[in-house]
VOPAGU-2260 file (C-alpha; in pm, 1 decimal, decimal comma):
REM VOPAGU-2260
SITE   aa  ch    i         X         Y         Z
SITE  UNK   A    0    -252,9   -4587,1    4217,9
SITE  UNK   A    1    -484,8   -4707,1    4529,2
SITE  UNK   A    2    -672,7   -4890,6    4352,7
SITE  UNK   A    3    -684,4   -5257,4    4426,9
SITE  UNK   A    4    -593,8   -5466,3    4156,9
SITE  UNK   A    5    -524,4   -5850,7    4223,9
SITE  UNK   A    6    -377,0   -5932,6    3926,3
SITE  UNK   A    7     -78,8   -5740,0    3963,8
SITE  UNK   A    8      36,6   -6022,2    4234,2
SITE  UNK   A    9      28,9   -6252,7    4004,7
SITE  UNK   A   10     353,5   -6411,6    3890,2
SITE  UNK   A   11     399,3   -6337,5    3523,8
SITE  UNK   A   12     595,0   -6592,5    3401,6
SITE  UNK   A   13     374,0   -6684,5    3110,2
SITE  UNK   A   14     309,2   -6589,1    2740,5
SITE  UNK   A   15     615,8   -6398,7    2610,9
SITE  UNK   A   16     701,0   -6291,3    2970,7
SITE  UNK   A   17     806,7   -6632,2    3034,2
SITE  UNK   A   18    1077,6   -6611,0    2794,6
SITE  UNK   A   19    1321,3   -6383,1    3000,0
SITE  UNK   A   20    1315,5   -6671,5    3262,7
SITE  UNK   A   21    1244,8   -6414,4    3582,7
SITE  UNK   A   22     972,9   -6189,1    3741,8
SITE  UNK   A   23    1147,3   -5942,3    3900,1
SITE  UNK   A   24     908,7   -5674,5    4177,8
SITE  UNK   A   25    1031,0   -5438,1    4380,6
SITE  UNK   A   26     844,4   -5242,8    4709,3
SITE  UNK   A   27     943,1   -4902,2    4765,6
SITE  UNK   A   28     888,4   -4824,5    5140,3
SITE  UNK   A   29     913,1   -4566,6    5432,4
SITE  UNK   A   30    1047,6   -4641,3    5716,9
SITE  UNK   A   31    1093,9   -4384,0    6057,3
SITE  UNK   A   32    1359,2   -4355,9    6309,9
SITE  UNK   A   33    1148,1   -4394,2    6678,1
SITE  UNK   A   34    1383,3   -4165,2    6851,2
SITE  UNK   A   35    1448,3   -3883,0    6630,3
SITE  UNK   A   36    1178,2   -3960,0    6409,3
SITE  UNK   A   37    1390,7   -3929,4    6065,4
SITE  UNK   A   38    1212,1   -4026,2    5739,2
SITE  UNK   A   39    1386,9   -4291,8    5536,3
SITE  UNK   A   40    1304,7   -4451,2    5255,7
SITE  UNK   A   41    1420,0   -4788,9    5091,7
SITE  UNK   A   42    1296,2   -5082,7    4881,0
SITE  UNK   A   43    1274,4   -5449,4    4863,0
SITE  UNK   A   44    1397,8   -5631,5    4549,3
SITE  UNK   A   45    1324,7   -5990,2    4462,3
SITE  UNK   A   46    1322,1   -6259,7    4180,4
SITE  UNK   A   47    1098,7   -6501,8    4089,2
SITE  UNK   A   48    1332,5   -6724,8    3838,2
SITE  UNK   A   49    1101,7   -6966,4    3543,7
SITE  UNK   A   50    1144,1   -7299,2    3668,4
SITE  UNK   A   51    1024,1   -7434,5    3310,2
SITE  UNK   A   52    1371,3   -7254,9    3196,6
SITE  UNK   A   53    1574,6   -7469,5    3431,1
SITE  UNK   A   54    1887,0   -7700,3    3348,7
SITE  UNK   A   55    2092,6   -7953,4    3474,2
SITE  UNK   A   56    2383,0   -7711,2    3607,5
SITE  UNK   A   57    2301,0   -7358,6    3720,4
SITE  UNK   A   58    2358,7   -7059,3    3449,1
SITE  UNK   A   59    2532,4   -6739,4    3550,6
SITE  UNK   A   60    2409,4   -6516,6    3329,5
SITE  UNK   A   61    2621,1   -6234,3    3362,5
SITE  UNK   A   62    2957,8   -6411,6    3271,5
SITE  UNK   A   63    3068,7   -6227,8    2895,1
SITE  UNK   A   64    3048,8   -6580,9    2744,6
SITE  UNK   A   65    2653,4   -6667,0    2833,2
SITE  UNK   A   66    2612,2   -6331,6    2752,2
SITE  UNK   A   67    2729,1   -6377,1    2394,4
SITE  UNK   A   68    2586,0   -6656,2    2325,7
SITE  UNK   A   69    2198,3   -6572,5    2499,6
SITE  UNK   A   70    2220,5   -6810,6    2754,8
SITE  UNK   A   71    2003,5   -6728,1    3059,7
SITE  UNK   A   72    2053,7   -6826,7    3427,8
């Protein structure tokens, strides 16, 4: 899990990953309280969205009628 590996930053939208239009990572982190010194963990979340996918008006992808008919934000 250490191990360095460079090509895991790499965005991925390419080949058939490029077809769901995002990359989507995630950090889970640690952070501690200085003055009672409390463990807490929590994670960042971002998206990288296809630009190659990309239309004239934005898509919001989670409204029942894109979802019917496939169409991706």
């Amino acid at each position: 899990m250490n191990k360095s590996d460079l090509k895991r930053d790499y965005y991925m939208l390419k080949g058939p990953l490029a077809k769901k239009g995002y990359d989507w990572w995630w950090h889970s982190l640690t952070a501690y309280n200085k003055k009672t010194g409390e463990e807490r963990p929590f994670f960042i979340e971002y998206f990288v969205c296809n630009p190659a996918l990309a239309e004239e008006e934005p898509t919001l992808g989670q409204l029942p009628e894109n979802q019917k008919t496939g169409k991706k934000p």
